[in-house]
C-alpha positions in Angstrom: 109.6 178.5 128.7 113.0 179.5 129.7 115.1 181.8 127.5 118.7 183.0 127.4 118.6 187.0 128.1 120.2 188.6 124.9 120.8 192.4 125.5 120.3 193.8 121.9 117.4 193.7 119.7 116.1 191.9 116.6 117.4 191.7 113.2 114.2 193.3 111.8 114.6 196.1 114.0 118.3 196.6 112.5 116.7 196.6 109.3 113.7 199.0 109.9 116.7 201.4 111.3 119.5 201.2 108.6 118.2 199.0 105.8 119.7 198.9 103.0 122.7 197.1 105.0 126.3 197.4 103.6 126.8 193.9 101.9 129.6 193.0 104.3 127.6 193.4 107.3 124.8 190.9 105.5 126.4 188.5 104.8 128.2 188.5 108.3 125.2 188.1 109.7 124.0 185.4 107.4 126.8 184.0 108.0 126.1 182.9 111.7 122.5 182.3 110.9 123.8 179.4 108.2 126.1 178.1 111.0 123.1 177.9 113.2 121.0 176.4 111.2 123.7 173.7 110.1 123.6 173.3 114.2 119.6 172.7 113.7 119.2 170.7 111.1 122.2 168.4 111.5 120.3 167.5 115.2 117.2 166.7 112.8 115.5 170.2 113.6 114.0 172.4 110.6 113.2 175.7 112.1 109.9 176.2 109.9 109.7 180.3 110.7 112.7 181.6 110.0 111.8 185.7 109.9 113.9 188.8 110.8 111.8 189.2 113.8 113.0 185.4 115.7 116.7 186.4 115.3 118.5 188.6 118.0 121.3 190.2 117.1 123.8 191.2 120.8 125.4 194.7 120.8 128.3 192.9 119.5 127.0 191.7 116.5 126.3 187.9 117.5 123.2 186.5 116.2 120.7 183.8 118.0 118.1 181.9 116.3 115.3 182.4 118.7 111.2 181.1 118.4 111.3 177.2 117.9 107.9 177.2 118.3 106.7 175.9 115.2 110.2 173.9 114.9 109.6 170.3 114.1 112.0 167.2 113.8 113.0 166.3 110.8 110.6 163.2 109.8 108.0 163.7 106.9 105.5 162.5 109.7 105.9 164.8 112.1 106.3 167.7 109.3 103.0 168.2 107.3 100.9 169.9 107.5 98.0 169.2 105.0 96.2 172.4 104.2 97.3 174.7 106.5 100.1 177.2 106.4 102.7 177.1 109.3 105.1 180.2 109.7 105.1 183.8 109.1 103.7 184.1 105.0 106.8 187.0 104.0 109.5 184.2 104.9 107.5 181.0 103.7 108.9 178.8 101.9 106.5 177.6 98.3 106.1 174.1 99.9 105.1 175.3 103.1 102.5 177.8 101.4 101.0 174.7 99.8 100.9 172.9 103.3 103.6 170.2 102.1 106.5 169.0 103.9 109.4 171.9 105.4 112.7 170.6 105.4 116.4 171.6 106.0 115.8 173.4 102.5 112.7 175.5 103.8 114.3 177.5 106.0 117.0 178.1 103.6 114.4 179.3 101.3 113.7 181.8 104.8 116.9 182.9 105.3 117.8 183.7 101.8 113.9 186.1 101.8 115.9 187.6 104.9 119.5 188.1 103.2 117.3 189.8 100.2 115.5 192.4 103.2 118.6 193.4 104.8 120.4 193.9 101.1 117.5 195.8 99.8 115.3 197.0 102.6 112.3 195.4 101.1 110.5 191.6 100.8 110.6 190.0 97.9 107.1 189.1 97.7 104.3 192.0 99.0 100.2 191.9 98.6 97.4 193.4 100.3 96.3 190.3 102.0 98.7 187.1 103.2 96.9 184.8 100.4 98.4 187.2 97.7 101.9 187.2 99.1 101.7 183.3 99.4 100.4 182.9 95.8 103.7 185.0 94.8 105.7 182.7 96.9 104.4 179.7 94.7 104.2 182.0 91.1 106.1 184.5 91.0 109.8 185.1 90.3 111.5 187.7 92.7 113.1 191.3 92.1 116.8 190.8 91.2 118.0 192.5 94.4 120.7 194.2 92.1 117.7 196.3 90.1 116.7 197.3 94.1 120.5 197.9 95.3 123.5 198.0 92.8 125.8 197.4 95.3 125.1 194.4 95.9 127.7 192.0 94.4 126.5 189.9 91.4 127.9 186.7 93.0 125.8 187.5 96.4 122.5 187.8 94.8 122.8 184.5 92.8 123.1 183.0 95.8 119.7 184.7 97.3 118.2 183.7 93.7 119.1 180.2 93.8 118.0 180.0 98.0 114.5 181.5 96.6 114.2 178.8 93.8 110.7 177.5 93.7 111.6 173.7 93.5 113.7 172.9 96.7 115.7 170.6 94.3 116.8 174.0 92.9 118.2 175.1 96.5 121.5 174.8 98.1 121.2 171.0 100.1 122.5 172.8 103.2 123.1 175.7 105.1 126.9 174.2 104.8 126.8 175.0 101.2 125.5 178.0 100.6 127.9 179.2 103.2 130.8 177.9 101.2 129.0 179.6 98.2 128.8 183.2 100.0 132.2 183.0 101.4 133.8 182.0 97.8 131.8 185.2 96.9 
């Protein structure tokens, strides 16, 4: 495995430093992880463990989508995976908690857990043991991030509520979108 050297460090070490982030910064930074993604999934690649931890942020601020490892093409064959979970349980997706298919909409599902951590320092979903953060993920409804940070802007956290929406129908159809959603914002 060959990999780019990025000097830097990751976005979950930004946000155990300095979490809550100032909006602004956030959604620059989600920014270029929606542009990357668009990249991915556009070339028929779903990520499938999007998490703070697999993106590197470059003393200048540039973030890189790293860890493809559990990455899969986008084909309903080559994307189940019946009873198991694949990918990191803070960031998974409902379907991917019940071992069904991860799709373009998935890892939207994982960014928008990530925008929600660097707004409000904290994971939507927490439990003592992975099966009880993965039985939230599928039952529960999330925080309003505005009750954990008022600054953030009302318009911002409809847009991490609908990316957290338990049907994927609910969700943004692509990274493209919600993009246009945070920028008109």
């Amino acid at each position: 495995l060959v990999m780019e050297y990025v000097p830097g460090g990751t976005l979950k070490d930004i946000i155990r430093e300095r979490a809550p982030l100032p909006w602004e910064e956030a959604v620059g930074y989600l920014l270029q992880l929606l542009e990357s993604l668009e990249h991915a999934h556009a070339n028929g690649v779903v990520h499938c463990d999007i998490k703070p931890h697999n993106i590197l942020v470059t003393p200048a601020g540039r973030v890189k989508i790293t860890d493809f490892g559990l990455a899969r093409a986008a084909t309903e064959a080559t994307v189940t995976f019946p009873g198991s979970i694949v990918g990191s349980v803070s960031y998974l997706s409902p379907e991917q908690a019940k071992g069904e298919v991860a799709t373009a909409r998935s890892d939207l599902y994982s960014v928008s857990v990530v925008f929600f951590e660097m707004l409000t320092g904290s994971l939507p979903f927490r439990g003592e043991t992975p099966l009880s953060v993965a039985m939230q993920h599928l039952q529960s409804e999330p925080p309003s991030p505005r009750s954990l940070n008022p600054e953030i802007p009302a318009g911002l956290e409809r847009v991490i509520l609908k990316g957290l929406a338990k049907d994927p129908a609910e969700r943004y159809a692509g990274a493209a979108e919600m993009a246009a959603e945070v920028r008109a914002t």
